[in-house]
C-alpha positions as CSV (number, residue, x, y, z in Angstrom):
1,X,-9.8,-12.7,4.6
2,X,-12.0,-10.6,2.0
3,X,-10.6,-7.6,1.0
4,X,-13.1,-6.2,-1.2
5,X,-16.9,-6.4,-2.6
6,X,-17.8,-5.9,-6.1
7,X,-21.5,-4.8,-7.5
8,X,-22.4,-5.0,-10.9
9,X,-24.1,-2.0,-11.4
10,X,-25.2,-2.5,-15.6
11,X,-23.9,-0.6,-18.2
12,X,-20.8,-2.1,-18.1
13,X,-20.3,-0.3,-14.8
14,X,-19.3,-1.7,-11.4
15,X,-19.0,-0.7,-7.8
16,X,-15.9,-1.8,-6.2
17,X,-15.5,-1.5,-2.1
18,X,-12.7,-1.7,0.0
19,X,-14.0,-3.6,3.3
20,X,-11.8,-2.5,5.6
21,X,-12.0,1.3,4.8
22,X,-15.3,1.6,2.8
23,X,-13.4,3.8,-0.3
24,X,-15.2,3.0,-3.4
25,X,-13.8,2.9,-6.7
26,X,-16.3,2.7,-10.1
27,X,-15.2,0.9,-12.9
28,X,-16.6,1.5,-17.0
29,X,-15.8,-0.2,-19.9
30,X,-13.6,1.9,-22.0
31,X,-15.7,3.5,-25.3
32,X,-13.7,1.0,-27.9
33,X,-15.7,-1.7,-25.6
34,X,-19.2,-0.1,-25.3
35,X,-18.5,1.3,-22.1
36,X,-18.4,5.2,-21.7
37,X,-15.1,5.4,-20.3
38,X,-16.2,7.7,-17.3
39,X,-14.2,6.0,-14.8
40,X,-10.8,3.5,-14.7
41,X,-11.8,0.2,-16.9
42,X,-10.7,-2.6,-15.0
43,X,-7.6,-3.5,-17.6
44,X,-6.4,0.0,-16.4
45,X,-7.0,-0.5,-13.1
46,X,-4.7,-3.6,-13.1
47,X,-2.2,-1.9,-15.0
48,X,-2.5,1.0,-12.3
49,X,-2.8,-1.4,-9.6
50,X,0.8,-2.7,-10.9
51,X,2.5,0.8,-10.6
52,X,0.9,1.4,-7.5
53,X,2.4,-1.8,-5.9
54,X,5.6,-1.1,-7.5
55,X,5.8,2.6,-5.6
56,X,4.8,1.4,-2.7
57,X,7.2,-1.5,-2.5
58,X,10.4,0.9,-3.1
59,X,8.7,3.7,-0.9
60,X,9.2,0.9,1.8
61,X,12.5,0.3,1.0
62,X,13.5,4.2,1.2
63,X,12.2,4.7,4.0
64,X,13.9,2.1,6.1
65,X,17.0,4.1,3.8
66,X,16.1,7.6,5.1
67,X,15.7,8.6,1.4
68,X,12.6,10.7,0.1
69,X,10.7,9.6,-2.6
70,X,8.0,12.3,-2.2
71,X,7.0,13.6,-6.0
72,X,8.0,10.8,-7.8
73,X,5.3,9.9,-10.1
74,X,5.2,6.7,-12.9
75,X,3.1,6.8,-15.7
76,X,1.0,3.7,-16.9
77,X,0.5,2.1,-20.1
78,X,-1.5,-1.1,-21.2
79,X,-2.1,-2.4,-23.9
80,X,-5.2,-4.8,-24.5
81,X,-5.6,-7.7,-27.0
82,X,-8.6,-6.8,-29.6
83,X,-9.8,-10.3,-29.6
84,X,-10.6,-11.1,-25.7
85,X,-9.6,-8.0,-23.9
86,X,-7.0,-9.6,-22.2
87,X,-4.0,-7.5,-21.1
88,X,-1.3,-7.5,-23.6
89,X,1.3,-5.5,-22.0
90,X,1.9,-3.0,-19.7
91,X,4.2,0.1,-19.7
92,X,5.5,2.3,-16.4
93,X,7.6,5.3,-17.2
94,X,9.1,6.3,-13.3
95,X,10.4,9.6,-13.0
């Protein structure tokens, strides 16, 4: 099943469409990759796809717990390979 539609909009810029909703999401090449860095580049929105799984997955788990996890926020780090782009690590401080 397709979850998703992405457009190539130039610039280093793309258009990025959940199906079943329609919510968009635009995606730039960071500035230290010729993009302008106006929106998430896609290395950070992996990264902050990551933490976003992770929080979801123990919001589940409270729940079924009866324990609140309203507030809690993580903070996301990635670091990217010069040569390639490629994802290098990535950091989530929970608190």
């Amino acid at each position: 099943m397709n979850t998703a539609e992405v457009i190539y909009q130039g610039q280093l810029r793309a258009e990025c469409t959940h199906l079943q909703s329609g919510t968009n999401i635009l995606t730039d090449a960071p500035t230290d990759n010729f993009g302008q860095g106006a929106y998430f580049s896609p290395t950070d929105l992996v990264a902050t796809a990551l933490a976003s799984c992770m929080i979801t997955t123990v919001g589940i788990i409270t729940r079924l717990e009866n324990i609140k996890l309203d507030g809690s926020k993580l903070t996301v780090g990635v670091v990217v390979f010069t040569l390639g782009g490629s994802i290098g690590s990535v950091t989530l401080l929970v608190r």
